[in-house]
Each structure stands twice: as structure tokens, then as C-alpha cells.
N, CA and C atoms as a LAMMPS dump frame, in Angstrom:
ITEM: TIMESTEP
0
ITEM: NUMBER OF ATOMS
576
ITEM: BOX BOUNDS ff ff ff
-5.0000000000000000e+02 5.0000000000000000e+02
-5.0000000000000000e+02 5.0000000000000000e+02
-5.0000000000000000e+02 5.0000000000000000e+02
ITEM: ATOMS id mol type element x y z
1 1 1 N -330.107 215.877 189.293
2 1 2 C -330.464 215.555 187.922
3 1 3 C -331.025 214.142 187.823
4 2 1 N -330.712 213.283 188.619
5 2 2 C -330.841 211.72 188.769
6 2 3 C -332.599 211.9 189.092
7 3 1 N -332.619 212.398 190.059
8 3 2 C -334.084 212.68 190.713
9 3 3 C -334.805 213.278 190.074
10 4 1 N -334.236 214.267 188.849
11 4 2 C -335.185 214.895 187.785
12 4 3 C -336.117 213.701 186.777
13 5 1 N -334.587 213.177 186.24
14 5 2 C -334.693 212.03 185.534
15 5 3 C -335.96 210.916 186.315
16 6 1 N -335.346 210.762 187.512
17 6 2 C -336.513 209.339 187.767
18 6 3 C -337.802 209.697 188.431
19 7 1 N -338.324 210.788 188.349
20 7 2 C -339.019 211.328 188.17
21 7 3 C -340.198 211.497 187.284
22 8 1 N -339.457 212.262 186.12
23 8 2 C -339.802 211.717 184.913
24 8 3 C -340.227 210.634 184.554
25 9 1 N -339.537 209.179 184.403
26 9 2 C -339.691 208.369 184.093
27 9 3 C -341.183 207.594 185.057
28 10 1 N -341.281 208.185 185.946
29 10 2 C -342.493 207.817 186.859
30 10 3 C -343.751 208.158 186.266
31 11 1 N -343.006 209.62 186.187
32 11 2 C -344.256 209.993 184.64
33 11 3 C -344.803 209.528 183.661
34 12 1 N -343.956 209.161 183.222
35 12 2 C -343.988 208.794 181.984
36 12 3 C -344.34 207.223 181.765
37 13 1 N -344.31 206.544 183.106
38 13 2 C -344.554 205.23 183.232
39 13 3 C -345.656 204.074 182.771
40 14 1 N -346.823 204.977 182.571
41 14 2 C -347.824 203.861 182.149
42 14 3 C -348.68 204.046 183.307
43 15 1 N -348.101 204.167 184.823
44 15 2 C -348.924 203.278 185.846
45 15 3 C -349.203 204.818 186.477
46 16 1 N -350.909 204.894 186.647
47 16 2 C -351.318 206.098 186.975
48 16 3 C -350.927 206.529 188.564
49 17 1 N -350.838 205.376 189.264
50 17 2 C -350.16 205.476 190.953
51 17 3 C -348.756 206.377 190.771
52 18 1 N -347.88 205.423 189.716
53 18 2 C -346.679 206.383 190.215
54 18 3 C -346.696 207.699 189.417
55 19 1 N -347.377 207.582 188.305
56 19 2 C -347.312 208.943 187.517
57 19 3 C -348.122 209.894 188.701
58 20 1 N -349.167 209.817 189.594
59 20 2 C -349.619 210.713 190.097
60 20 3 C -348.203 211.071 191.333
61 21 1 N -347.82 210.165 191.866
62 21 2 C -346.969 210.278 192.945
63 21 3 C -346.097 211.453 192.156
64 22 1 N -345.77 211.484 191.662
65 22 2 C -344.247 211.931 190.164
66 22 3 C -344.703 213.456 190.533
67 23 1 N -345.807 213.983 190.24
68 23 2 C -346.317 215.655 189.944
69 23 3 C -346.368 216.23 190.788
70 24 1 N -346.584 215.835 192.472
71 24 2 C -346.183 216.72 193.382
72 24 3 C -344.418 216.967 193.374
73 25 1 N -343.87 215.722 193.528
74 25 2 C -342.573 215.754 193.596
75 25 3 C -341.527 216.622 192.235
76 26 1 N -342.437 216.902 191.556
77 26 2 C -341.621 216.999 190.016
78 26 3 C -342.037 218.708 190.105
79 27 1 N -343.113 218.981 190.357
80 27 2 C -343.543 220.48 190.998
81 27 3 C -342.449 220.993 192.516
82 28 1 N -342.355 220.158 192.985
83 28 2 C -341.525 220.828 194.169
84 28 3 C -340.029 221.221 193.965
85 29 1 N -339.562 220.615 192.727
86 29 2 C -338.338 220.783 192.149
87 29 3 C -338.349 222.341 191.533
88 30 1 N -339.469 222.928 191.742
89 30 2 C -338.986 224.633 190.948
90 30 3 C -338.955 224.312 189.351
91 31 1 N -338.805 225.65 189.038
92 31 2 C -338.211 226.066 187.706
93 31 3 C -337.389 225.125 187.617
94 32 1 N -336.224 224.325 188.101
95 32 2 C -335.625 223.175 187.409
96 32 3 C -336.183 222.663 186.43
97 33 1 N -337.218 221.713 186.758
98 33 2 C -338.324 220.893 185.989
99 33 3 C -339.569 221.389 184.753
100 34 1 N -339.202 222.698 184.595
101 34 2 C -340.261 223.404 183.762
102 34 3 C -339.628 223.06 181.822
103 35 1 N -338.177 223.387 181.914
104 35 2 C -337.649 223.012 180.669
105 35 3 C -338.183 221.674 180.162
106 36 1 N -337.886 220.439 181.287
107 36 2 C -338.278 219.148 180.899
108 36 3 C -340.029 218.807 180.379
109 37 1 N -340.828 219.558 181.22
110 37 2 C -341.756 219.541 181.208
111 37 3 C -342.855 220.061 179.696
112 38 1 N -341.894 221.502 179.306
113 38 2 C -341.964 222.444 178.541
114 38 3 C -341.747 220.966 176.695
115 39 1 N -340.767 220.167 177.053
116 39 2 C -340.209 219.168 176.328
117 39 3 C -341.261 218.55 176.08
118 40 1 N -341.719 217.738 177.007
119 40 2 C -342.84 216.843 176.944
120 40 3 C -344.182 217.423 176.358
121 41 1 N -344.508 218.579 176.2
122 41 2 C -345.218 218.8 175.614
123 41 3 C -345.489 219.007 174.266
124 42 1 N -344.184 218.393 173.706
125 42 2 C -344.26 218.775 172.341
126 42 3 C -344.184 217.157 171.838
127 43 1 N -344.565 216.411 172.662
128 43 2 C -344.242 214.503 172.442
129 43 3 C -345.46 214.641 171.522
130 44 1 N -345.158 213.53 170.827
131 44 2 C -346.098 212.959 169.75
132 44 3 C -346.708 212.018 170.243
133 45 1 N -346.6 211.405 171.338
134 45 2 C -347.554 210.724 171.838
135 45 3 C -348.38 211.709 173.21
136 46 1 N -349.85 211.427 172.898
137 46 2 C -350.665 212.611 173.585
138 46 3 C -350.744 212.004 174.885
139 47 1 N -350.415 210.52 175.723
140 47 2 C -350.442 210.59 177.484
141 47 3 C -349.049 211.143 177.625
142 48 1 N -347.934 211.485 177.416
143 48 2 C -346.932 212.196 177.633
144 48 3 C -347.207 213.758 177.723
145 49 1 N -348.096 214.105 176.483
146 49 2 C -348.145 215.783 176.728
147 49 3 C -349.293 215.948 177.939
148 50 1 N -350.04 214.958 177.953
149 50 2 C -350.85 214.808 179.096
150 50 3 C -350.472 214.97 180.429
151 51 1 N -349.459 214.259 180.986
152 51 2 C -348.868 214.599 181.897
153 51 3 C -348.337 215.615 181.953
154 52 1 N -347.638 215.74 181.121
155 52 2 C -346.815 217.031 181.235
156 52 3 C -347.625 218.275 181.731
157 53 1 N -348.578 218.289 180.776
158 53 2 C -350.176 219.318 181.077
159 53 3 C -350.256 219.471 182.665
160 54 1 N -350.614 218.278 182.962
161 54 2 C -351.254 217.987 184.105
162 54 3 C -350.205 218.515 185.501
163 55 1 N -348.878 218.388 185.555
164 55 2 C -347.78 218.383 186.125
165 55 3 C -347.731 220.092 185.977
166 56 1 N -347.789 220.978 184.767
167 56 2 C -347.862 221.791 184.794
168 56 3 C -348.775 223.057 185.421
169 57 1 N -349.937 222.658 184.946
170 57 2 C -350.854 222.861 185.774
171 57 3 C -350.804 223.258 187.322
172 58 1 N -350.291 222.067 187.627
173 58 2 C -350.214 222.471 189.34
174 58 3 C -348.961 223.34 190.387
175 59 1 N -348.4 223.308 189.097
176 59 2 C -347.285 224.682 189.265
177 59 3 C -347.638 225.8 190.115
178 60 1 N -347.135 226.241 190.87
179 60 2 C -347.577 227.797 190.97
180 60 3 C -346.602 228.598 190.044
181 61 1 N -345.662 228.076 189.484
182 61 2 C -344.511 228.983 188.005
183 61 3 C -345.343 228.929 186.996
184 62 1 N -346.617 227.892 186.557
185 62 2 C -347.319 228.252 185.405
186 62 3 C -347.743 229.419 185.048
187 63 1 N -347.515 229.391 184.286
188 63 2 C -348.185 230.763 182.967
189 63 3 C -348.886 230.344 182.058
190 64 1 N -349.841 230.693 182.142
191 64 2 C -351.065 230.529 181.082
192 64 3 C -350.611 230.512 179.666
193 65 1 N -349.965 231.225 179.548
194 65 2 C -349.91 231.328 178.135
195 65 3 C -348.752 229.729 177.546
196 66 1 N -348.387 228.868 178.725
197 66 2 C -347.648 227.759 178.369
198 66 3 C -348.733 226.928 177.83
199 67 1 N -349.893 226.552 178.231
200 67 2 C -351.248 225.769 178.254
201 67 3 C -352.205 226.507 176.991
202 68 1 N -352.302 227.386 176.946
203 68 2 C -353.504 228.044 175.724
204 68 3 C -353.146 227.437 174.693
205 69 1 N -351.88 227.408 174.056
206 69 2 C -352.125 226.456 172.526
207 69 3 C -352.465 225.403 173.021
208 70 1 N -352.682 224.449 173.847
209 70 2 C -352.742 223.097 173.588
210 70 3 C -354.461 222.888 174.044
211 71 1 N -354.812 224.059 174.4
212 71 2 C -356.494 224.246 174.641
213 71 3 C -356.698 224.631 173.011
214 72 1 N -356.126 224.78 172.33
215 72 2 C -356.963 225.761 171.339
216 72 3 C -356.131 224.579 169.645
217 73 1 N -355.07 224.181 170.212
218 73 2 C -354.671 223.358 169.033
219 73 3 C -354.554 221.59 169.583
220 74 1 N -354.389 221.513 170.519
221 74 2 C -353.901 219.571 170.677
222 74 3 C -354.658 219.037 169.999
223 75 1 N -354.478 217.759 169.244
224 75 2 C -355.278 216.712 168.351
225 75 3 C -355.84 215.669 169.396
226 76 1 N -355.379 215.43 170.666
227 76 2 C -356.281 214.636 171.388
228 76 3 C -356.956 215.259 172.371
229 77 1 N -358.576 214.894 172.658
230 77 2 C -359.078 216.114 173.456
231 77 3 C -359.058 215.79 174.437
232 78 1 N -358.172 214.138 175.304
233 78 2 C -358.141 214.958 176.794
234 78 3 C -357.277 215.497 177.163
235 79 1 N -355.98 215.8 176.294
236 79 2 C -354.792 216.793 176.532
237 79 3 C -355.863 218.389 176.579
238 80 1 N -356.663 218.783 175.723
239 80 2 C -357.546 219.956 175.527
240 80 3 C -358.742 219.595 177.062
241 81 1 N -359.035 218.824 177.17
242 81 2 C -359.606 218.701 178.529
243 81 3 C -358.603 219.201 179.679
244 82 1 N -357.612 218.616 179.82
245 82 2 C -356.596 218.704 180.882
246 82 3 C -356.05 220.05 181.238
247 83 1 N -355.989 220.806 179.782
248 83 2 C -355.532 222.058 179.851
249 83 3 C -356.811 222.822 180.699
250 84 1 N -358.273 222.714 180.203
251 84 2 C -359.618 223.234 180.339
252 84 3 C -359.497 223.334 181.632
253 85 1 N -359.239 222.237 182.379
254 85 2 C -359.221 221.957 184.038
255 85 3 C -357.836 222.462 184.591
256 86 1 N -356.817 222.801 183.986
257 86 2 C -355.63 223.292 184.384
258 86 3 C -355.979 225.107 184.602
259 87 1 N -356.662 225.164 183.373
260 87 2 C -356.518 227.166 183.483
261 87 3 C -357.08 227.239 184.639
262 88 1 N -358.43 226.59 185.112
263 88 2 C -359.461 226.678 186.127
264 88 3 C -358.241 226.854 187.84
265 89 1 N -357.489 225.994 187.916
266 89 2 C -356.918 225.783 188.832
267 89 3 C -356.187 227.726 189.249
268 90 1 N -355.391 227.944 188.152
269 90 2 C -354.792 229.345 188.509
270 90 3 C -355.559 230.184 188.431
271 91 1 N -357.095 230.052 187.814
272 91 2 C -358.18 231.494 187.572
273 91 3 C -357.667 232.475 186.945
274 92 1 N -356.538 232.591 185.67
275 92 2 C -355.92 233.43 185.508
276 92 3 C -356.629 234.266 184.488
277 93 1 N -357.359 235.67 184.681
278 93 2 C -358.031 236.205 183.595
279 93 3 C -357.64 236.223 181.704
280 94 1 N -356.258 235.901 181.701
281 94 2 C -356.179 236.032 180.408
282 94 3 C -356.433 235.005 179.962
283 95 1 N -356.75 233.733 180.54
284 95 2 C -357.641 232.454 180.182
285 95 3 C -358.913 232.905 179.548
286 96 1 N -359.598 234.249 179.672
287 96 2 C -360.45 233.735 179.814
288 96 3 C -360.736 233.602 178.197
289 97 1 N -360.512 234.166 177.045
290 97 2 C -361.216 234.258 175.996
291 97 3 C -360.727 232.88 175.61
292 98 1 N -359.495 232.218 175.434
293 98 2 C -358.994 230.83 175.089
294 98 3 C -360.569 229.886 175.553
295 99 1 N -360.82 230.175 176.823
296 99 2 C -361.602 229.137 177.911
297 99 3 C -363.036 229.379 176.856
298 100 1 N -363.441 230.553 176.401
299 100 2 C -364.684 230.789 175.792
300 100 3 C -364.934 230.349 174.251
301 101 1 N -363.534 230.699 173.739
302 101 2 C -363.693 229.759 172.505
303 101 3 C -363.781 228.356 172.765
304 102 1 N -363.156 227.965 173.503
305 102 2 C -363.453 226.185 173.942
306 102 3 C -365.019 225.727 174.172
307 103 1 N -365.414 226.38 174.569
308 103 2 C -366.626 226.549 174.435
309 103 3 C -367.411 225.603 173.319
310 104 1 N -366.806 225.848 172.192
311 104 2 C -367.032 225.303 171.015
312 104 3 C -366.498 224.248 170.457
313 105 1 N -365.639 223.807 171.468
314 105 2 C -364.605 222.327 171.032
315 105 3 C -365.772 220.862 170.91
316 106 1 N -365.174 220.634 169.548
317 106 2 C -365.965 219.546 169.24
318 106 3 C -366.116 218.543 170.39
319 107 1 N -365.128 218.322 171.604
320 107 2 C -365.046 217.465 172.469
321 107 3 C -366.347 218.097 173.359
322 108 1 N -367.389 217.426 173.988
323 108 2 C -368.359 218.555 174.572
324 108 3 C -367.375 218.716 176.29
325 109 1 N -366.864 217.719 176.574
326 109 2 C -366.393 217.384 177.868
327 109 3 C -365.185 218.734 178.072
328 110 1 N -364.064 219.343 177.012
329 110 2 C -363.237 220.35 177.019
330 110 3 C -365.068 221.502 177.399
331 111 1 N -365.623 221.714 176.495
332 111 2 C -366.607 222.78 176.723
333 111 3 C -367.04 223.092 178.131
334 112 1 N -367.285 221.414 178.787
335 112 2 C -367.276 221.883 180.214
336 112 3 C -366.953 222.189 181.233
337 113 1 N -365.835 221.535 180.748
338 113 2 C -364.514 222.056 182.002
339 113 3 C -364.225 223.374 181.855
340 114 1 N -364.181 223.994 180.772
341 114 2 C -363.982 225.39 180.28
342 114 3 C -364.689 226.171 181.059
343 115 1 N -366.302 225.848 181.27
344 115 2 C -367.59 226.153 182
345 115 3 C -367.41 226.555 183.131
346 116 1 N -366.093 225.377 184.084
347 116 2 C -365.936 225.264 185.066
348 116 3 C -364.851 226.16 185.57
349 117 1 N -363.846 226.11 184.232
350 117 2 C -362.753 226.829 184.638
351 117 3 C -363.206 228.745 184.7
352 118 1 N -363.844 228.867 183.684
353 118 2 C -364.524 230.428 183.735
354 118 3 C -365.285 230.988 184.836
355 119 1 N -366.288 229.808 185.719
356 119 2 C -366.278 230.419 186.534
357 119 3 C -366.18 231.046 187.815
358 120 1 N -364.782 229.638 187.508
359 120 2 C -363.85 229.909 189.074
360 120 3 C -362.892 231.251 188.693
361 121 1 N -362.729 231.804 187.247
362 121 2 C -362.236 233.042 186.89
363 121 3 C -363.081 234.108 187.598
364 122 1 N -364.632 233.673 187.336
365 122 2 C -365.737 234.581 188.02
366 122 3 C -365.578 235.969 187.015
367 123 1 N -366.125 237.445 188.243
368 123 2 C -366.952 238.295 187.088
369 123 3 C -366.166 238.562 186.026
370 124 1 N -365.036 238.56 185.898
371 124 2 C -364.107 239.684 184.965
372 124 3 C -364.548 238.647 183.465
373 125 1 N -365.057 237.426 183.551
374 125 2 C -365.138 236.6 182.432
375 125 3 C -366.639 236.95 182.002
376 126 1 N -367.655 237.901 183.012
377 126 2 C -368.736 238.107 182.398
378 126 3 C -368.974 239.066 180.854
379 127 1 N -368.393 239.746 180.868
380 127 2 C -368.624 240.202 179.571
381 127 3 C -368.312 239.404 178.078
382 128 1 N -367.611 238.515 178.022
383 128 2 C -367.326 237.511 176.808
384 128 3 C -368.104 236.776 177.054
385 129 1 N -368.505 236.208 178.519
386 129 2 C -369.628 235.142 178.082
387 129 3 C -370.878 235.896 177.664
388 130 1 N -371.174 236.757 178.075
389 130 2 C -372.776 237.421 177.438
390 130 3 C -372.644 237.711 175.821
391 131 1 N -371.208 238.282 175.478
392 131 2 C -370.985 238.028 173.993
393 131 3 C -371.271 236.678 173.354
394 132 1 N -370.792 235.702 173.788
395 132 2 C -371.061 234.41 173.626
396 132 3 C -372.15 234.367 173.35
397 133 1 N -373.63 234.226 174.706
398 133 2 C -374.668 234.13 174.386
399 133 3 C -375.407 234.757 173.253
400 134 1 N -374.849 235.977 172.584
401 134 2 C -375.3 236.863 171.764
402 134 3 C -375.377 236.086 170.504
403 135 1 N -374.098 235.471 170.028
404 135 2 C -373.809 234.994 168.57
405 135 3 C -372.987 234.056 168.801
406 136 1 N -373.399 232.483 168.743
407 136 2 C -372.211 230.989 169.405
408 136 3 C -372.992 229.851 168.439
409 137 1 N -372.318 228.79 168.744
410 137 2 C -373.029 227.871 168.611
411 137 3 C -373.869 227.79 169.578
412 138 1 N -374.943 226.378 169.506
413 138 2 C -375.814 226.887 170.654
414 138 3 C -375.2 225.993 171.674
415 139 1 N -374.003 225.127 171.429
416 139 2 C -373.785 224.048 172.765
417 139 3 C -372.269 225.389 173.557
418 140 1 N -371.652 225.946 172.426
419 140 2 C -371.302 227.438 173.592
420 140 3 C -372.228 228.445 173.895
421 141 1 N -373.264 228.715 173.525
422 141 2 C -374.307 229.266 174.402
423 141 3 C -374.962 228.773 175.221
424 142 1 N -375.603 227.523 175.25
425 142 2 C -375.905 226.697 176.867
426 142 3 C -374.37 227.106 177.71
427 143 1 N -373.196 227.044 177.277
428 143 2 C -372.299 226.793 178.431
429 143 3 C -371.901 227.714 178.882
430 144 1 N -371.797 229.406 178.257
431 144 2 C -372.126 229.883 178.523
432 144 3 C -372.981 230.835 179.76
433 145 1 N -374.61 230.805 179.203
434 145 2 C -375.366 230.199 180.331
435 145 3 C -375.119 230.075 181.649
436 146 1 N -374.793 228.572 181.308
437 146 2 C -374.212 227.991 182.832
438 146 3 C -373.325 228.756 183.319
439 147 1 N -372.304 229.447 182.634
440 147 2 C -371.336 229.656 183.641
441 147 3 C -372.004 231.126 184.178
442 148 1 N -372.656 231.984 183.233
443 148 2 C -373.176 233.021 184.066
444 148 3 C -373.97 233.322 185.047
445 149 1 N -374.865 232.011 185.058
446 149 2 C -375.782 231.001 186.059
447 149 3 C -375.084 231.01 187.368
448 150 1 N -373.725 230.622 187.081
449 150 2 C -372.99 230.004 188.497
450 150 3 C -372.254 231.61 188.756
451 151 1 N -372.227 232.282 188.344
452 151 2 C -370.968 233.433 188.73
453 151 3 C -372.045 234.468 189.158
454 152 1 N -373.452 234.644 188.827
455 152 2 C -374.284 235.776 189.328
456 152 3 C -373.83 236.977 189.402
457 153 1 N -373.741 237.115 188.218
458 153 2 C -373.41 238.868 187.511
459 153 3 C -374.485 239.555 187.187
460 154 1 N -375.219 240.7 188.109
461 154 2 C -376.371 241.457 187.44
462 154 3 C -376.69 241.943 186.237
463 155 1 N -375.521 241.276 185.794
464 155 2 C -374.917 242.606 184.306
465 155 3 C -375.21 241.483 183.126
466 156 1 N -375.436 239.844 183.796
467 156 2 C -376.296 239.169 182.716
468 156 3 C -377.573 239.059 182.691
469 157 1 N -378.418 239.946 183.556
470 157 2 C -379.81 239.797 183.638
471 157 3 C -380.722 239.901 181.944
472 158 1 N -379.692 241.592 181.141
473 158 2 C -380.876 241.367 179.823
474 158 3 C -380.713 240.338 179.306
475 159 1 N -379.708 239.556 179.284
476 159 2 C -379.444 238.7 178.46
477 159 3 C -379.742 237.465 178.73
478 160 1 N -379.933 237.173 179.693
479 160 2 C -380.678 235.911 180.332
480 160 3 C -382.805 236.488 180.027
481 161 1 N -382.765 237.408 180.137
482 161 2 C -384.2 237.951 179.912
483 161 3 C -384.826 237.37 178.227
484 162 1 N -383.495 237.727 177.568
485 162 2 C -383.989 237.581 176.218
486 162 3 C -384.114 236.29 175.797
487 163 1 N -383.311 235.429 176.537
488 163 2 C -382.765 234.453 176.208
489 163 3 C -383.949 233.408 176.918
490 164 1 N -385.137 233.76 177.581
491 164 2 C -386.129 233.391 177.94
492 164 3 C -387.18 233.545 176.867
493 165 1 N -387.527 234.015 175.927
494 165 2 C -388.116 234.158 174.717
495 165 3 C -387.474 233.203 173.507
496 166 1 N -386.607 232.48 173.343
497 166 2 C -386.388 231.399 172.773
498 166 3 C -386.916 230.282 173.194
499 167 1 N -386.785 229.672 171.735
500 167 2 C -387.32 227.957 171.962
501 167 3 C -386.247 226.931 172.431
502 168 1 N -385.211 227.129 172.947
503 168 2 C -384.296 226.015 173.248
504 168 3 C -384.446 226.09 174.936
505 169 1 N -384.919 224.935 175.165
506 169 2 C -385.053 224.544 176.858
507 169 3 C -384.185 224.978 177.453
508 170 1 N -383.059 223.729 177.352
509 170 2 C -381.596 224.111 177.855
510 170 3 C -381.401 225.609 177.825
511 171 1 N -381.239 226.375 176.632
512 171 2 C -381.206 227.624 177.173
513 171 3 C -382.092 228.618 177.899
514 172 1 N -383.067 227.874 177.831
515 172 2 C -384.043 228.966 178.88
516 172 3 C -383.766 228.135 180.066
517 173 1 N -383.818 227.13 180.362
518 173 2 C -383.235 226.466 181.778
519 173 3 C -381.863 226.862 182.395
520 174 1 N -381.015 227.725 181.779
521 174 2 C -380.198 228.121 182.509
522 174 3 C -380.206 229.429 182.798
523 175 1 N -380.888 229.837 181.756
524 175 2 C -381.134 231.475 181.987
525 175 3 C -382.369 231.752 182.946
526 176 1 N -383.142 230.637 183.069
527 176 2 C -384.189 230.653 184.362
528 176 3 C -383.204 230.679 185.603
529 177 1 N -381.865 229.487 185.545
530 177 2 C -381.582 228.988 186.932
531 177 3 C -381.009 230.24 187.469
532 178 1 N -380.5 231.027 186.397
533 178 2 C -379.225 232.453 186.823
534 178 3 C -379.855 233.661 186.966
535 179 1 N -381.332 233.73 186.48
536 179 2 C -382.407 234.61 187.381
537 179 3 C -382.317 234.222 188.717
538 180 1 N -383.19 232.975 189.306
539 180 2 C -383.071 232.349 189.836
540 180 3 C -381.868 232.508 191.38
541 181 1 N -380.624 232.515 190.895
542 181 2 C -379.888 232.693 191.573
543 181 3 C -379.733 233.984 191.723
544 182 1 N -379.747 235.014 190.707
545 182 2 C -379.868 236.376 191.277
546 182 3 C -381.073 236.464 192.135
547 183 1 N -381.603 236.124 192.399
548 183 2 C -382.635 236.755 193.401
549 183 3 C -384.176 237.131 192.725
550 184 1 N -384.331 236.851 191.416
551 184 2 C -385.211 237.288 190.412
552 184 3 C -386.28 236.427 190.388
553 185 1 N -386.87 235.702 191.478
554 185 2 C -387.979 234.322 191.387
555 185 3 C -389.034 235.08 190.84
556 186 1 N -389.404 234.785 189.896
557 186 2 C -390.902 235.171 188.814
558 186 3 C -390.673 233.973 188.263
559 187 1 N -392.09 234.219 187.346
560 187 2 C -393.083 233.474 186.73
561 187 3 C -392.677 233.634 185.041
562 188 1 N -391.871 233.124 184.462
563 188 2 C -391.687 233.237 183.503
564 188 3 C -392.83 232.924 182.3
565 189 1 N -393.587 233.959 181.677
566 189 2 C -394.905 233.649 180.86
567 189 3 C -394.832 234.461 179.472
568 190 1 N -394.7 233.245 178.515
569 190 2 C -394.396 233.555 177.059
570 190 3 C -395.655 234.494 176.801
571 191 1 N -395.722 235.509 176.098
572 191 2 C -396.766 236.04 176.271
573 191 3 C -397.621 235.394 174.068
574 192 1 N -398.7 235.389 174.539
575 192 2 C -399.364 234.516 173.255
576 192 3 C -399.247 235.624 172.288
């Protein structure tokens, strides 16, 4: 319990050396450390739930569903960043729609990690992102995009097709790059 405790407090310290030292050691403790952890996330100060996030994260006992509110509700967005880069780590499919609404987080930096985390989820996240592209804002439809860009799903080809007949660069630049990566090198020509 002593070692739980000073642990913690390493955490919780201020100084990013020992707080990083703290999360392997505070992870190797098991399910012990999940209650405490589970605690800290409900701190009112956001580098506490931060850690906690972060510590959690690298769990292999995490469960997604501990991290999704704080992607979809925290008031500071690099606790909502931290989570973004946490789902990514386990690839856990029921991330994925949380990860796609983020998409849309006023923070653009949560949007990209989200980007990142979806498509280390890979294909099973292709069908919400092509929904996405359908009807989003347009900074979750660039990201979007990207992530279908990076995961090369044949199954986003119409939609990268159509999405070449718009006027937004960015989105035709990613829907070029994810042709592109499918294997699809043409000549993309607006027709007059």
C-alpha cells in the first residue's frame, strides 16, 4: 500500500521525469492500482486526470469504456487528446464511433490523434468513416479522409471518387492520396 501510495505521489508530482517513471511501475501493480487511478480521474484539476488517463492507457486491464467519457466530455483538451492517443494504443473497435465523433472536437489536435487512433483500429472503422465523409463538418471530413487514406479499404473508393468533384483541396488531396495508395494512379480531370 506504501508503494501504491508513493507511487502515486510521483504522479502526481509536478516533475514529468518522475511522473513518467510512476506509470510503468503503477501499471505493473495489476488491478490493485485501477481503483486509485479510476479516483484520479474524477480530480478537478485536469494534469491529475491527465495522468491518470495516461497511466491508464497503458494498462493491458483497460477498458475502453473507462476513457470514452473523458474523449467525449473532459473540459481540458489535452486530457481529450490523451484519451485520443490512449484508445489508439489498445485498437479496441468499440472506440471506434467515440474516436469519429472526436473528429469534430473543437481542439483540432484531439481530431488528430483520433485520425491516428482509427487507423491503427484499421478496416472495421471503415464504414463510419465513409459515413463521416458523407455528412461532417468539413475538418471531420478531411480527417476522415486521412484516415481512410492510411487504412486502404476498397470499399472507400466511391467515396473518395466523389469526393474528387468538390472544391475543397484538402479534401480532394486526401481522397487523391487514398486512390493513390490503393493502387488507382490516374489523372484526375474535372470535366468542364
Amino acid at each position: 500500500m506504501d508503494n501504491l501510495r508513493n507511487l502515486l505521489q510521483d504522479l502526481l508530482s509536478g516533475d514529468e521525469t518522475r511522473a513518467e517513471k510512476a506509470v510503468p511501475a503503477l501499471v505493473e501493480l495489476g488491478q490493485d492500482v485501477i481503483p486509485a487511478l479510476m479516483d484520479l480521474t474524477r480530480s478537478t484539476n485536469a494534469d491529475s486526470r491527465w495522468w491518470a488517463v495516461r497511466t491508464l492507457a497503458q494498462s493491458p486491464l483497460l477498458r475502453t469504456e473507462w476513457l470514452v467519457p473523458f474523449l467525449m466530455n473532459d473540459p481540458a483538451p489535452e486530457v481529450r487528446q490523451c484519451v485520443a492517443l490512449g484508445l489508439g494504443i489498445k485498437a479496441d473497435e468499440s472506440a471506434i464511433d467515440p474516436l469519429v465523433q472526436a473528429l469534430n472536437d473543437v481542439d483540432p489536435m484531439v481530431g488528430n490523434l483520433a485520425v491516428n487512433s482509427l487507423v491503427k483500429i484499421g478496416k472495421a472503422g471503415v464504414p463510419a468513416l465513409i459515413d463521416c465523409v458523407k455528412g461532417n463538418s468539413q475538418s471531420a471530413r478531411i480527417g476522415a479522409l486521412r484516415a481512410l487514406a492510411e487504412i486502404r479499404d476498397h470499399r472507400a473508393i466511391p467515396i473518395m471518387m466523389q469526393v474528387m468533384e468538390e472544391d475543397s483541396a484538402l479534401l480532394q488531396h486526401w481522397a487523391k492520396e487514398g486512390l493513390e495508395r490503393l493502387g488507382l494512379d490516374m489523372v484526375y480531370i474535372k470535366p468542364v
